[in-house]
N, C-alpha and C positions, 0 to 999 in steps of 0.2 A: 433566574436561569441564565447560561451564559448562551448568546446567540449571536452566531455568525455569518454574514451573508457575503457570497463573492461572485461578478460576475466575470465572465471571462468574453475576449472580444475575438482573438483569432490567435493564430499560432497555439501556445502548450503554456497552460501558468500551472505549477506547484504551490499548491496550498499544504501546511500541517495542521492539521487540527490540534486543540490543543489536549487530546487524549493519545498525542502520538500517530494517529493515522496520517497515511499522506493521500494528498488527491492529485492527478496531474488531469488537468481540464482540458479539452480540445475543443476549437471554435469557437462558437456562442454558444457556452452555457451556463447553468443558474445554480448555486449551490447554498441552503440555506440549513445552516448547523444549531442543534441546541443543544446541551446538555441536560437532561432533564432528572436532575439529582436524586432528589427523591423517588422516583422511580426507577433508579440505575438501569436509565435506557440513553443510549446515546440514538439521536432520533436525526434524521437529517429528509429533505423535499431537495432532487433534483430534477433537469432537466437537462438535455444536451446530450455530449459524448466525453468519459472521464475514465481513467483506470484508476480505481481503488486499493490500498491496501491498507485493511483497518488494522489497527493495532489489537490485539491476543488479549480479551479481558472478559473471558468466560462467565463472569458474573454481572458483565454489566454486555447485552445484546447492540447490537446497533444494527439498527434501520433505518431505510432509505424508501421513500415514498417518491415513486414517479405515476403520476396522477395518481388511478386508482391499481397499479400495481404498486405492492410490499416487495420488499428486497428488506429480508431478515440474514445478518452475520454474524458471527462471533468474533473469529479473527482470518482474514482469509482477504485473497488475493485476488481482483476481477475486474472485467473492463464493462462497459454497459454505454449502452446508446437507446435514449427513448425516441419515440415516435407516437402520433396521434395517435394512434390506439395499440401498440406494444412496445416491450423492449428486449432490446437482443444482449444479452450479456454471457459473455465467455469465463468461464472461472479458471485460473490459475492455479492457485492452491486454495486448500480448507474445502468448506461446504456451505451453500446458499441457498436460501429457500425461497422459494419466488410464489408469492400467491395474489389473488385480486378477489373484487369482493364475488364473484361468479365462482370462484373455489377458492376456498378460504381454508383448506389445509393445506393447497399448494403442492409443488415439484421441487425436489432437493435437484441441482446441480453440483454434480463431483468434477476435481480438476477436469481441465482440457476439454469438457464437455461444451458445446454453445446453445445456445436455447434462443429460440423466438417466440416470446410469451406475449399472448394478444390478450384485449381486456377481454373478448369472446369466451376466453377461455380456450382457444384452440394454441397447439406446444407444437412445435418446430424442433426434435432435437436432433444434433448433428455432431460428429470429432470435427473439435478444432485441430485445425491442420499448426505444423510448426510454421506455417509460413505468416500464417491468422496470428498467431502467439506474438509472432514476430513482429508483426505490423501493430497489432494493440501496444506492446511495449516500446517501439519507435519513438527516438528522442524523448527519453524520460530516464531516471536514474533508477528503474525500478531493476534491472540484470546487475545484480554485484557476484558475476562468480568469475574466480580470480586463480589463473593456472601459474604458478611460478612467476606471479610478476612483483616486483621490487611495492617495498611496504607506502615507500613513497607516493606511488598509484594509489595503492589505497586509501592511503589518508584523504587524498584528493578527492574520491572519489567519495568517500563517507564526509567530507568536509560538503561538499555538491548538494550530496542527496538530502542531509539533515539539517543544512544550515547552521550548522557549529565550523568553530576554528581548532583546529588541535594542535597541542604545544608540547613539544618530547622534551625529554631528560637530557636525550644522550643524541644529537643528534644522525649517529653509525645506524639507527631505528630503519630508517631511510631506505638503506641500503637491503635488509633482510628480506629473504624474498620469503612470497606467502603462497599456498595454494589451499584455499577455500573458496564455499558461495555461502555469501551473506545474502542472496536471495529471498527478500520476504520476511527479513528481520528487523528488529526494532534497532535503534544506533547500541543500548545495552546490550544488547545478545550479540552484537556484532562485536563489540568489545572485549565480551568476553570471552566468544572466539579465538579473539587475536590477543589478550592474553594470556591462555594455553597454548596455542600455538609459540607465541616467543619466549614465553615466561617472563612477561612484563605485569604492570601492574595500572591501573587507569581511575583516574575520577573525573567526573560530569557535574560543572558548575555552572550553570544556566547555557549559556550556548558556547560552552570551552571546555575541550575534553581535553585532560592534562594525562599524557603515558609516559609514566618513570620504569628505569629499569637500561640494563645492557641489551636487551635481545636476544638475538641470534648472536654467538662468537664464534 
């Protein structure tokens, strides 16, 4: 099985898993990955404070074990911070289901909802405010939504967040201004956004995204 351990010391580290999810870690904390193949579960033990966005692969679950609470995903977007006996996690998008072994079918969380889940068993739920939203997503590349600004940004900005290089055809690409949000998408779906949007064409060769085409004229 492939297993991956990171710790994080202060400031914000961006880890990709290599099923695509990204993790942006804050302070000290412990993150330990496996993929466990044969039972298409992507399984991970944290600890600390980290927003998550797992990558969309309805067939294969991932779960997050902090002590004795379960953090069950599919594909879906969320921050969480453990504590000696709970964790508070705010969901973004998708849906999450938080259970411990004191109820063991657990509470779904929908966007923007926050939750303070104790191993008691006792549920805190509360609206995330936009200010909360705001603060979980602080200094991370997780906001790609993009009002009229030049394609050039974006590249940068998709070059940032997924750790690839991208190399255009035509370099006028540059210039073509975009409005979308690739909020919460994989760099694929981002792509292929932005080739409907231009009418360009792109291919993904380990960490080099190549986009041919005129663009916008």
């Amino acid at each position: 099985e492939n297993r991956l351990e990171v710790v994080s010391r202060n400031g914000i580290e961006k880890i990709i898993l290599n099923d695509g999810s990204l993790v942006w870690m804050r302070g000290e904390s412990k993150l330990l990955f496996y993929e466990k193949s044969d039972e298409g579960t992507r399984y991970s033990t944290f600890e600390g404070e980290a927003l998550f966005e797992v990558a969309k692969d309805a067939a294969h679950p991932f779960i997050l074990e902090c002590g004795e609470i379960k953090v069950k995903v599919l594909g879906t977007s969320f921050s969480i911070k453990t504590g000696i006996d709970r964790v508070e996690l705010t969901v973004l998008t998708g849906k999450v289901n938080l259970s411990s072994a004191s109820n063991a079918v657990g509470i779904d969380v929908l966007p923007r909802e926050r939750i303070i889940y104790k191993t008691s068993g006792d549920i805190e739920k509360l609206e995330a405010s936009q200010h909360e939203i705001a603060s979980v997503t602080a200094n991370t590349d997780y906001n790609m939504a993009f009002a009229n600004d030049p394609m050039g940004e974006v590249i940068k900005r998709i070059e940032d967040k997924f750790n690839v290089k991208v190399s255009l055809s035509e370099k006028s690409i540059r210039n073509c201004r975009i409005t979308a949000d690739f909020t919460d998408s994989s760099l694929d779906t981002s792509l292929q956004m932005i080739a409907e949007v231009l009418g360009v064409r792109y291919s993904i060769d380990g960490n080099t995204v190549t986009i041919t085409g005129k663009g916008c004229d």
